[in-house]
C-alpha positions in Angstrom: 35.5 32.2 -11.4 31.9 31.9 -10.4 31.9 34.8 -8.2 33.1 37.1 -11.4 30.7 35.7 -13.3 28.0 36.1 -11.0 29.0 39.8 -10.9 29.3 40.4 -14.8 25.6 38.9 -14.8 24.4 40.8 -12.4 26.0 44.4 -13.8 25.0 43.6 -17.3 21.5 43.0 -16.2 21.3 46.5 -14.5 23.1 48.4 -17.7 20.0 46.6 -19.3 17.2 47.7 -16.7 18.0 51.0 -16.1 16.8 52.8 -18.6 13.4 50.9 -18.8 12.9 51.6 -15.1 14.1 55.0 -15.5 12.0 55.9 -18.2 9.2 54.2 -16.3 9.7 56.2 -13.4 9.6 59.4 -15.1 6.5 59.0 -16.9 5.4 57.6 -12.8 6.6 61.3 -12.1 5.4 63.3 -14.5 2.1 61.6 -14.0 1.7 62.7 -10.4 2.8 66.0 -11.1 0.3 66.4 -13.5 -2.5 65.7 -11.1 -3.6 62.6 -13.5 -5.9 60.0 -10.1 -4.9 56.9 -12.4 -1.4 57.2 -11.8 -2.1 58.2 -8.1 -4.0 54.8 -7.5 -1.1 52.9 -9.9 1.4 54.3 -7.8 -0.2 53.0 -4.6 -1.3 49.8 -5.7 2.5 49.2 -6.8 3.6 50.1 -3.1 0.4 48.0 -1.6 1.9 45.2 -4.1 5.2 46.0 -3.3 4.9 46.1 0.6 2.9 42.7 0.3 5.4 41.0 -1.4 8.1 41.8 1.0 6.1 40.6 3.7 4.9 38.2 2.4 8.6 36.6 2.2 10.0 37.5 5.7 6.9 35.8 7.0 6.7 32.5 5.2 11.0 32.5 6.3 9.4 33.0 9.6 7.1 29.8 9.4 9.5 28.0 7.6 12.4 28.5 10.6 9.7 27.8 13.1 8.7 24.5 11.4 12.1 23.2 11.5 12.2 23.8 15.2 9.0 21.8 15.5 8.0 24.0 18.3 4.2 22.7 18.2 5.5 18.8 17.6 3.2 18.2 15.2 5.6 17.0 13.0 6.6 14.3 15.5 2.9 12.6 14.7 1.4 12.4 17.7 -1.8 11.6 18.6 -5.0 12.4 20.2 -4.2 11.4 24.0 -7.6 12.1 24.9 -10.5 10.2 25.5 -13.8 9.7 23.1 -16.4 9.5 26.5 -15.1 12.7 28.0 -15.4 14.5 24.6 -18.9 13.4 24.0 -19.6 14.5 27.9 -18.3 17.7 27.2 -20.6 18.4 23.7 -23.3 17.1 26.3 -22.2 20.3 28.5 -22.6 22.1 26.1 -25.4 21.7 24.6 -27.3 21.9 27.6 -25.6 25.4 28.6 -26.3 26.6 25.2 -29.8 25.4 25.7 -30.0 27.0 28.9 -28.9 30.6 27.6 -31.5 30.1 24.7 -34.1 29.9 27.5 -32.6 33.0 29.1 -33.0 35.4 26.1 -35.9 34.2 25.2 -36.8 35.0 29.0 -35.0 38.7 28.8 -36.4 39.2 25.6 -40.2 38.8 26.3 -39.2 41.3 29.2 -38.0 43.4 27.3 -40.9 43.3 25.2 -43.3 43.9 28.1 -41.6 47.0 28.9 -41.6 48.4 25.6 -45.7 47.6 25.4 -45.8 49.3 29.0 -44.1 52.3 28.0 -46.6 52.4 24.9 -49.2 52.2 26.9 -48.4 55.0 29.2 -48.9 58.6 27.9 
């Protein structure tokens, strides 16, 4: 059966692997034991790897459930309800409040340039 199969695979391939990742992990060991910073900095950037990977998958299952919901609709195309005139009367806004605060620092900051030549002056 499939299942049987599936299993033999899957046993074979760890006979295989185990010794390669237990050798691997041994020199890994004896390496740290030793003191040696390269295989201090291998071993974390093969956890920082590892740990990436992993979440890497339970978050793009996240997005992927989340899409199918269409919780946002924006898979159900549709479109801009709003109105061209009230968006360029809004930029107007704006612009016109950012032009406002530029007067207002350039206000606070010839104050505060006053006080600093008044407090220069004084001895």
């Amino acid at each position: 059966s499939l299942g049987a199969l599936n299993q033999a695979i899957a046993v074979a391939t760890g006979y295989w692997l185990t010794p390669i990742v237990a050798r691997t992990a041994k020199k890994a060991h004896d390496s740290m034991e030793s003191g040696n910073p390269v295989a201090f900095f291998g071993l974390v950037l093969t956890l920082d790897v590892g740990f990436w990977l992993v979440s890497r998958a339970f978050s793009q299952s996240a997005a992927r459930s989340r899409r199918n919901d269409d919780v946002d609709g924006v898979s159900l195309g549709q479109k801009n309800q709003g109105d061209i005139a009230e968006l360029v009367k809004r930029m107007e806004d704006m612009e016109k409040l950012t032009k406002a605060k530029d007067a207002e620092i350039k206000l606070l900051s010839s104050k505060l340039d006053n006080l600093g030549n008044a407090d220069a002056s004084d001895p």
